[in-house]
N, CA, C and O atoms as CSV, one atom per row, in Angstrom:
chain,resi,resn,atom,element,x,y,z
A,1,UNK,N,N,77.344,41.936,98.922
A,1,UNK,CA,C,77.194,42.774,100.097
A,1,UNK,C,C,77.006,44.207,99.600
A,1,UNK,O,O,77.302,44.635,98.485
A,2,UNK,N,N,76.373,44.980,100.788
A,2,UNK,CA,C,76.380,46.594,99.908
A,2,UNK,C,C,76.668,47.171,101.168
A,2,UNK,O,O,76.786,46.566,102.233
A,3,UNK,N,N,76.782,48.494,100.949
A,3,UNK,CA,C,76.988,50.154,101.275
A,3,UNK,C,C,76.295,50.742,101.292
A,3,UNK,O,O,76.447,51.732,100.576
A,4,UNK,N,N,74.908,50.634,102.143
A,4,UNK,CA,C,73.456,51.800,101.726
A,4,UNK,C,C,74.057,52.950,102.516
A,4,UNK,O,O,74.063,52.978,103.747
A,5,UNK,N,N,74.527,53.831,101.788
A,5,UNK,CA,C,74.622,55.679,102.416
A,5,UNK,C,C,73.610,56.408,101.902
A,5,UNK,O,O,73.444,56.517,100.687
A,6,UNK,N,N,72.759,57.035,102.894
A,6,UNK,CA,C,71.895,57.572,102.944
A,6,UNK,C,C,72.220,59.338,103.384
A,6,UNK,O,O,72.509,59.616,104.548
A,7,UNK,N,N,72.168,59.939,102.788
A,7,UNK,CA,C,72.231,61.383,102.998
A,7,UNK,C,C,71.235,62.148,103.279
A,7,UNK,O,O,70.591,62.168,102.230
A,8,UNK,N,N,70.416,63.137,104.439
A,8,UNK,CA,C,70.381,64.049,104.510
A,8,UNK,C,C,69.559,65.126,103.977
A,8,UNK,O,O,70.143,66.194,104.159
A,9,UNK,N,N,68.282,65.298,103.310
A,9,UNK,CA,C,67.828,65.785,102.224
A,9,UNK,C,C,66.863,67.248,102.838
A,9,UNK,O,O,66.307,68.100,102.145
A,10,UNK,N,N,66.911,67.164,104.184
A,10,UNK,CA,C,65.953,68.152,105.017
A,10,UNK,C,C,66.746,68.473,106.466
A,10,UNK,O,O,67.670,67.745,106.830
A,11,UNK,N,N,66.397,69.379,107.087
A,11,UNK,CA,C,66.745,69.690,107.882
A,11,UNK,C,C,67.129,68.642,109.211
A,11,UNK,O,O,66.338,67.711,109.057
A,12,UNK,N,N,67.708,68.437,110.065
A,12,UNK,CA,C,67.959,67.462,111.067
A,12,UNK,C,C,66.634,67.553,112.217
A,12,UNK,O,O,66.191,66.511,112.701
A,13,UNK,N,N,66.168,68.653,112.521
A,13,UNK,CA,C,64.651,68.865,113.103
A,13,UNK,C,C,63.897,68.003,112.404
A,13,UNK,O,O,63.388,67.298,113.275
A,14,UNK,N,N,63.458,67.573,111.193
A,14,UNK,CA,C,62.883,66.994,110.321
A,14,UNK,C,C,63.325,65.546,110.355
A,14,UNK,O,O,62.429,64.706,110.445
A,15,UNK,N,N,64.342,65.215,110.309
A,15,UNK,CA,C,65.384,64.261,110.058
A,15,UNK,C,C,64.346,63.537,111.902
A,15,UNK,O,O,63.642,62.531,111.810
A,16,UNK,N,N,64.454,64.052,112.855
A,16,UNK,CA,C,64.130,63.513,114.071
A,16,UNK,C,C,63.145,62.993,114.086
A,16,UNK,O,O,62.986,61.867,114.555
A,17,UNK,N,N,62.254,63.689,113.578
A,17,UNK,CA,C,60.967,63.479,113.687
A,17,UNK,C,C,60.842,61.818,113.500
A,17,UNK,O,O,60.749,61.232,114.578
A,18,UNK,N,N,60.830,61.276,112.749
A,18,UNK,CA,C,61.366,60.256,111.956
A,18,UNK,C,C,62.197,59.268,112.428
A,18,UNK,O,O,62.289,58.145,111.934
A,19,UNK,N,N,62.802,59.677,113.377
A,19,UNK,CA,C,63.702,59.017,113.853
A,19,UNK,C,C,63.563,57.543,114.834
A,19,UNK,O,O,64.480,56.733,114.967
A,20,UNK,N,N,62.536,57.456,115.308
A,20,UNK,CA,C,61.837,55.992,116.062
A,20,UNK,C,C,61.601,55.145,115.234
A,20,UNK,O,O,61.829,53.937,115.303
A,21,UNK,N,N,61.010,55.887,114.197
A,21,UNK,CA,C,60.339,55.069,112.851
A,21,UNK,C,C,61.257,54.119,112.028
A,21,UNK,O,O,61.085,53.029,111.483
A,22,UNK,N,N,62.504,55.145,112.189
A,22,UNK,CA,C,63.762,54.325,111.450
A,22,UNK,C,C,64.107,53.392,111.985
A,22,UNK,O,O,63.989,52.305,111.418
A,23,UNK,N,N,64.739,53.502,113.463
A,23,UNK,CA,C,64.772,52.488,114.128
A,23,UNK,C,C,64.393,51.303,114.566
A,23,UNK,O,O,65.078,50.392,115.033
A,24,UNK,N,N,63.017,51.389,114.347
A,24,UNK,CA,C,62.334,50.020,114.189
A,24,UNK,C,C,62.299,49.654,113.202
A,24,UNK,O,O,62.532,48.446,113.147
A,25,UNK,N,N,62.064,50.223,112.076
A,25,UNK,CA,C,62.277,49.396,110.733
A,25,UNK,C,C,63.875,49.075,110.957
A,25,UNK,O,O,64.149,47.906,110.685
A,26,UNK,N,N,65.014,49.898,111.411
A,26,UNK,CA,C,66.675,48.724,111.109
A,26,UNK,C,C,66.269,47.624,112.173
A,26,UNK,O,O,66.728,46.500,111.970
A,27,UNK,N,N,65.500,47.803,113.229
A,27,UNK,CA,C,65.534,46.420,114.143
A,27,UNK,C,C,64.726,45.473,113.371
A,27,UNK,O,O,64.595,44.518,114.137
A,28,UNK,N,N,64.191,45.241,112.422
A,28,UNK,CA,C,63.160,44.644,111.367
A,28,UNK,C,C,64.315,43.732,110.690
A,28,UNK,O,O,64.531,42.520,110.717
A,29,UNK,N,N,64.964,44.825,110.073
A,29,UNK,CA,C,66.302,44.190,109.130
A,29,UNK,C,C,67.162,43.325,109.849
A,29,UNK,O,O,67.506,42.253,109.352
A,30,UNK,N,N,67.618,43.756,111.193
A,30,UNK,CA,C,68.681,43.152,112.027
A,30,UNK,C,C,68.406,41.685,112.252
A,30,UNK,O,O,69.167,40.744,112.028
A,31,UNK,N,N,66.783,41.655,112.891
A,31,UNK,CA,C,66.040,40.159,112.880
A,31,UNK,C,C,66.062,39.661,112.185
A,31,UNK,O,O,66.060,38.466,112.480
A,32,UNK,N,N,66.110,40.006,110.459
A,32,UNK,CA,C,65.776,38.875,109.354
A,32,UNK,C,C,67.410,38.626,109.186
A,32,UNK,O,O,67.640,37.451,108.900
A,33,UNK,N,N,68.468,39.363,109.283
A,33,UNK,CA,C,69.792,39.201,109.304
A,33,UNK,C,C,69.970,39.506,108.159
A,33,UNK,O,O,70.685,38.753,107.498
A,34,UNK,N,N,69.344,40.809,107.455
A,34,UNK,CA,C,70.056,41.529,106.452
A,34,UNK,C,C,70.800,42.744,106.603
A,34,UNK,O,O,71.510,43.079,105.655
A,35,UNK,N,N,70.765,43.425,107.576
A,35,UNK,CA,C,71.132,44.620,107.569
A,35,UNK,C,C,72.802,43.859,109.579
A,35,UNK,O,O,72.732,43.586,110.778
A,36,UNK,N,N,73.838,43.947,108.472
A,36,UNK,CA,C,74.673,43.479,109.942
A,36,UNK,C,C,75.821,44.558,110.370
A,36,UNK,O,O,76.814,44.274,111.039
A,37,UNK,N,N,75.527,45.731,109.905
A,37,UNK,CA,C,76.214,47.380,110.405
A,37,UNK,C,C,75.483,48.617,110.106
A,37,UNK,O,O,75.155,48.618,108.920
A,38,UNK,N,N,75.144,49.559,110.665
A,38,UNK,CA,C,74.460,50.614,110.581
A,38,UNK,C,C,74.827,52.027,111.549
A,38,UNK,O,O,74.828,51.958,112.778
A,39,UNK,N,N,75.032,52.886,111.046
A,39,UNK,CA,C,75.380,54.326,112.010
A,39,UNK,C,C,75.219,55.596,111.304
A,39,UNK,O,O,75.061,55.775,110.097
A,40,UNK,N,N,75.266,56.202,111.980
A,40,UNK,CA,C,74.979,57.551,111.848
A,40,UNK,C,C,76.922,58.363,111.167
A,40,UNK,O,O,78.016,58.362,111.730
A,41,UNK,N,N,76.509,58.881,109.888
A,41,UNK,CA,C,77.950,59.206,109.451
A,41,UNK,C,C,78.543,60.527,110.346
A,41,UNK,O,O,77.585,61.246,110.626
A,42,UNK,N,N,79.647,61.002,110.814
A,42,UNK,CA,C,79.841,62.393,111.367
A,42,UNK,C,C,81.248,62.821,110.382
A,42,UNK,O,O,82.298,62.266,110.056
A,43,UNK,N,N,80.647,64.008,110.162
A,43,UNK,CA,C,79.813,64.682,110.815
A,43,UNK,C,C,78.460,64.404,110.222
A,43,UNK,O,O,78.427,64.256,109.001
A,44,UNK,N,N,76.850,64.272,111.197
A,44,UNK,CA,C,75.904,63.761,111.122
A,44,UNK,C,C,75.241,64.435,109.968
A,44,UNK,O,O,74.682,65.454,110.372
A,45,UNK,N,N,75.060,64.218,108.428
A,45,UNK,CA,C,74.562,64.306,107.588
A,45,UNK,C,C,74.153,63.199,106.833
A,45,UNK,O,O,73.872,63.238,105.635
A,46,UNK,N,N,74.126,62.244,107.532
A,46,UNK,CA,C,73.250,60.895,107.007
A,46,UNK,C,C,73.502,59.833,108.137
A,46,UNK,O,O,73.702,59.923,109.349
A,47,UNK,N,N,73.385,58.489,106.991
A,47,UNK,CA,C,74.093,57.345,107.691
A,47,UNK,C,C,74.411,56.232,106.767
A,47,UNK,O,O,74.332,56.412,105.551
A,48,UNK,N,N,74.795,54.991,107.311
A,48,UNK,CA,C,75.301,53.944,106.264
A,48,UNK,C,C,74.651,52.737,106.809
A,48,UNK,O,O,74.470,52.933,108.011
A,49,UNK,N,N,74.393,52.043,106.596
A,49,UNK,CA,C,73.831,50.252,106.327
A,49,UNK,C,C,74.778,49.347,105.629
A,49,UNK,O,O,75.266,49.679,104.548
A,50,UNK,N,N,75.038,48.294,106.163
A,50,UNK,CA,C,76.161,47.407,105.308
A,50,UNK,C,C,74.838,46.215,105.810
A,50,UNK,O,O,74.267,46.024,106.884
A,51,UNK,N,N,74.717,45.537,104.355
A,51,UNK,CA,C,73.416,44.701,104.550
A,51,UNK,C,C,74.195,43.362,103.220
A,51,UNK,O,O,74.827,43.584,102.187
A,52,UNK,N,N,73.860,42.299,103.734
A,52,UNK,CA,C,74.276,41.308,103.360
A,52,UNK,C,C,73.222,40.065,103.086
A,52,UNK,O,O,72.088,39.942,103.547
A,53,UNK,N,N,73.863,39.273,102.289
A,53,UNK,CA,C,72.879,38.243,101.724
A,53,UNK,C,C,71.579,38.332,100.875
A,53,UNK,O,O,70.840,37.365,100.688
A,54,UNK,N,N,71.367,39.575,100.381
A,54,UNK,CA,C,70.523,39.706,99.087
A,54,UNK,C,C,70.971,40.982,97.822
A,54,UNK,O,O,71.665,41.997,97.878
A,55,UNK,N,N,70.243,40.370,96.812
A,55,UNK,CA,C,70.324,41.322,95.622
A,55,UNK,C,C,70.339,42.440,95.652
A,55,UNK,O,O,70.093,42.973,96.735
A,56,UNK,N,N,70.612,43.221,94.559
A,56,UNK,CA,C,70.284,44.398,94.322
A,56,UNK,C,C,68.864,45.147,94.354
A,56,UNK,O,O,68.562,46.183,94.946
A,57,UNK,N,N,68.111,44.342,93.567
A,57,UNK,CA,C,66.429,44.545,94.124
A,57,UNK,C,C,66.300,44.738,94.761
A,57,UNK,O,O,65.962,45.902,94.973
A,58,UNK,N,N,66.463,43.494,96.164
A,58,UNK,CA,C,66.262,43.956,97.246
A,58,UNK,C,C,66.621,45.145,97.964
A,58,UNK,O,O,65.911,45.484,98.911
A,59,UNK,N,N,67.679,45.862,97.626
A,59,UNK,CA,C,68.783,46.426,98.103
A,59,UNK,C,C,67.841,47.612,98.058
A,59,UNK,O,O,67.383,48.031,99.122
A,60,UNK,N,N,67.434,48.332,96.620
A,60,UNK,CA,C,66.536,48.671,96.665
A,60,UNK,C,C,65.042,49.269,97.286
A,60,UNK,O,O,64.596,50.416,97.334
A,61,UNK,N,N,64.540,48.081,97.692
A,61,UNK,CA,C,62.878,47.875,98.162
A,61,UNK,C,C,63.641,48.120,99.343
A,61,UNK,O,O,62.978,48.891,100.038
A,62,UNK,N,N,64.726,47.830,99.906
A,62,UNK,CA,C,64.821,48.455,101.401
A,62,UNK,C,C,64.853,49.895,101.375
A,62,UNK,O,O,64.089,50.642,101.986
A,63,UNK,N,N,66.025,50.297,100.435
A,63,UNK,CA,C,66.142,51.945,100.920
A,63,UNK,C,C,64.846,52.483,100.397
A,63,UNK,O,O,64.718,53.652,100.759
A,64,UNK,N,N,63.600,51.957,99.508
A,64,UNK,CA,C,62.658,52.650,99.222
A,64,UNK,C,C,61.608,52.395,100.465
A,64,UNK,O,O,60.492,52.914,100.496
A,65,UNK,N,N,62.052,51.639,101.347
A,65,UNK,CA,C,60.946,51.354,102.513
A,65,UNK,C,C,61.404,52.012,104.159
A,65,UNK,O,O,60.737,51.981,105.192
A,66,UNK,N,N,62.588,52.507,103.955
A,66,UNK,CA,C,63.082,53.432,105.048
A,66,UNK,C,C,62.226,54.333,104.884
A,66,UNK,O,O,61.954,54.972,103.868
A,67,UNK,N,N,61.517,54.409,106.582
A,67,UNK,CA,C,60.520,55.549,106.887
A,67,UNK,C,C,61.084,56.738,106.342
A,67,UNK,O,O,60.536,57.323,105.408
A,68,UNK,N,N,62.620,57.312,107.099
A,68,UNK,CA,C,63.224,58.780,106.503
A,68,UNK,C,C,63.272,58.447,104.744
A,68,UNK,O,O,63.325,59.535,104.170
A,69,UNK,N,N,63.268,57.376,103.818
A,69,UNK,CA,C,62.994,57.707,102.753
A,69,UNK,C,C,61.668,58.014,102.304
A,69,UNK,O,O,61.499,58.715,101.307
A,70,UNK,N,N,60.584,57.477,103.057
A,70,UNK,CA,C,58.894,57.657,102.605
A,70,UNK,C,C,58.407,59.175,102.938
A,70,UNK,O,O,57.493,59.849,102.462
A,71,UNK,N,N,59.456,59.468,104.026
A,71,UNK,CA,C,59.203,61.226,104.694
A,71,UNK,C,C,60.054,62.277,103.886
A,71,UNK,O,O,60.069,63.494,104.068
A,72,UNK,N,N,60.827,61.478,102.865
A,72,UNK,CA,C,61.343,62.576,101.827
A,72,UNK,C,C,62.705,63.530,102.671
A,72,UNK,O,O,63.317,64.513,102.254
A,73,UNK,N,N,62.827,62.880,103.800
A,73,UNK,CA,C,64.116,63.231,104.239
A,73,UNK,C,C,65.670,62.554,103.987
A,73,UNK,O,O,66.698,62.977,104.514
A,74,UNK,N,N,65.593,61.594,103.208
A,74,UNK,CA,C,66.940,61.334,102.704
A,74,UNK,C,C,66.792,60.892,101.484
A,74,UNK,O,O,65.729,60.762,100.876
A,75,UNK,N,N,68.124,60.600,101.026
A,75,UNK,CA,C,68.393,59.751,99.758
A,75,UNK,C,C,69.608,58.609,99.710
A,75,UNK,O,O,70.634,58.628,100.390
A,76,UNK,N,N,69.292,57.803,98.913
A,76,UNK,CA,C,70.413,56.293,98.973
A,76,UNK,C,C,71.110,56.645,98.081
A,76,UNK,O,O,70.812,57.231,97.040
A,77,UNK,N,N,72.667,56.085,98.694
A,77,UNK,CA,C,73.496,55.860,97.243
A,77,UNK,C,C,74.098,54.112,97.829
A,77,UNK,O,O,74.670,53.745,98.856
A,78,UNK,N,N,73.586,53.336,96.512
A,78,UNK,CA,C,73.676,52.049,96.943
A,78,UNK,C,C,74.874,51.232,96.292
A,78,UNK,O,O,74.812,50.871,95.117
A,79,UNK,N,N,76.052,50.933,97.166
A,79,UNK,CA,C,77.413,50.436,96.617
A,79,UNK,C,C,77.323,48.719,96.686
A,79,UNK,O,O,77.023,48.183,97.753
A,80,UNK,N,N,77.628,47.846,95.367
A,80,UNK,CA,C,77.312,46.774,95.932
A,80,UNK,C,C,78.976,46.711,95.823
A,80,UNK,O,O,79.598,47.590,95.227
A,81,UNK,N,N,79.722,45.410,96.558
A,81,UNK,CA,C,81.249,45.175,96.732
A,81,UNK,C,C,80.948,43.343,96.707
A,81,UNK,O,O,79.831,42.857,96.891
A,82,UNK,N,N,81.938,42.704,96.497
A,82,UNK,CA,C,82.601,41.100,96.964
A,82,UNK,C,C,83.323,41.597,98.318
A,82,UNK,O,O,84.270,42.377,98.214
A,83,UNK,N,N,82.862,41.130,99.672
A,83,UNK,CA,C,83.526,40.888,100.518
A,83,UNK,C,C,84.564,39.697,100.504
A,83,UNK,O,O,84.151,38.669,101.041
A,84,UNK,N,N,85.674,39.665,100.051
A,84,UNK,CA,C,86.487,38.499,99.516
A,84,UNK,C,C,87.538,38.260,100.571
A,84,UNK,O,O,88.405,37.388,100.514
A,85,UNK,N,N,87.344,39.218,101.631
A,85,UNK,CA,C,88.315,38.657,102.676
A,85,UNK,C,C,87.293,39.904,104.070
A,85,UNK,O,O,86.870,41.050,103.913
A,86,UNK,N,N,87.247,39.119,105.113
A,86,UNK,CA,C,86.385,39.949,106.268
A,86,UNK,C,C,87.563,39.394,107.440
A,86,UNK,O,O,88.569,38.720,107.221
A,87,UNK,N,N,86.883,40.112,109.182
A,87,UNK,CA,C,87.253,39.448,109.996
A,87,UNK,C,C,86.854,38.182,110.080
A,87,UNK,O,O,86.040,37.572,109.387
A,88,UNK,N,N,87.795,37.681,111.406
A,88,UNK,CA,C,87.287,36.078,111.477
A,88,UNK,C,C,85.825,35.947,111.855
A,88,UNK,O,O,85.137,34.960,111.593
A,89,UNK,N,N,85.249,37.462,112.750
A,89,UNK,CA,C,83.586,36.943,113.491
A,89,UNK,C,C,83.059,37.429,111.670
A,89,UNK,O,O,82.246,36.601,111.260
A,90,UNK,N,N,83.236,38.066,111.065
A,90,UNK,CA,C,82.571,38.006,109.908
A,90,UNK,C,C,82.492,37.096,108.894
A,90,UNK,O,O,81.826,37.429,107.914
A,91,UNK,N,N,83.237,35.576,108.903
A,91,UNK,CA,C,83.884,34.778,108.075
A,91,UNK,C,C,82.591,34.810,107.489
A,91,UNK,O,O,82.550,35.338,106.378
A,92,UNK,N,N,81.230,34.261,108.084
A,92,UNK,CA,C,80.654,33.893,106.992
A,92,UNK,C,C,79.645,34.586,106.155
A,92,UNK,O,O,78.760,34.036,105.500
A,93,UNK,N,N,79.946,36.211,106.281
A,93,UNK,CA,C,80.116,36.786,104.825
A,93,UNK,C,C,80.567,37.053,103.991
A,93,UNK,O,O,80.078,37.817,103.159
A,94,UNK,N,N,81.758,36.472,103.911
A,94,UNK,CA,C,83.146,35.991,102.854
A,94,UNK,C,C,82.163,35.994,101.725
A,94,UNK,O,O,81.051,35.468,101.780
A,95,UNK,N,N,82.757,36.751,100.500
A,95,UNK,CA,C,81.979,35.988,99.425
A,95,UNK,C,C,83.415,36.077,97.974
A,95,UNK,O,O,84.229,36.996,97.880
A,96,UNK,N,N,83.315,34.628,96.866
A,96,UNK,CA,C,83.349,34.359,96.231
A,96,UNK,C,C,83.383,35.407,94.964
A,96,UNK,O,O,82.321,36.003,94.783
A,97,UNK,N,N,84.319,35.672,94.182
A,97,UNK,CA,C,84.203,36.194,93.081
A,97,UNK,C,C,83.662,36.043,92.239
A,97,UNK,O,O,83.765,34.820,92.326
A,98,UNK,N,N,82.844,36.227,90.990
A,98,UNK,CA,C,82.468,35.168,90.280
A,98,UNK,C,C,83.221,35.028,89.001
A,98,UNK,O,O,83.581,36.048,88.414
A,99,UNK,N,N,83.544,33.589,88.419
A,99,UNK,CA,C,84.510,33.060,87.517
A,99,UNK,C,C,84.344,33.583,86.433
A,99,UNK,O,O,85.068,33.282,85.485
């Protein structure tokens, strides 16, 4: 599982512009069922993505395909974690340590 935090790199006027664009690309993610939390951090100088069920690569090719990343208005910092214990509606992104 990861932590995409995205920060902020231009002005929030700038940051808007952009802002539809983003949104349909996270409704993109939401449909394929990779991306299953997303918000705006406050105070509003970025936001976060908690995206599940693929690699690091992937992890990647997403934050390099966020419109606000192609418009040079933010930047990723990408945390991967073992979800080794979630809520019960989250059970089945429980994941396994590896041995």
């Amino acid at each position: 599982m990861f932590i995409m935090e995205l920060t902020y790199t231009a002005p929030i006027e700038r940051v808007e512009e952009h802002l539809a664009a983003h949104v349909a690309w996270l409704d993109g993610l939401y449909e394929e069922g990779v991306v299953i939390a997303s918000g705006r951090k406050d105070p509003r100088d970025g936001g976060v993505l908690v995206a599940a069920g693929i690699d690091r690569a992937r992890a990647e090719r997403i934050a390099a395909a966020d419109p606000f990343t192609t418009a040079g208005v933010c930047a990723y910092r990408i945390t991967e974690f073992i979800a080794t214990k979630t809520a019960p509606a989250l059970e089945r992104y429980k994941e396994q340590l590896p041995a």
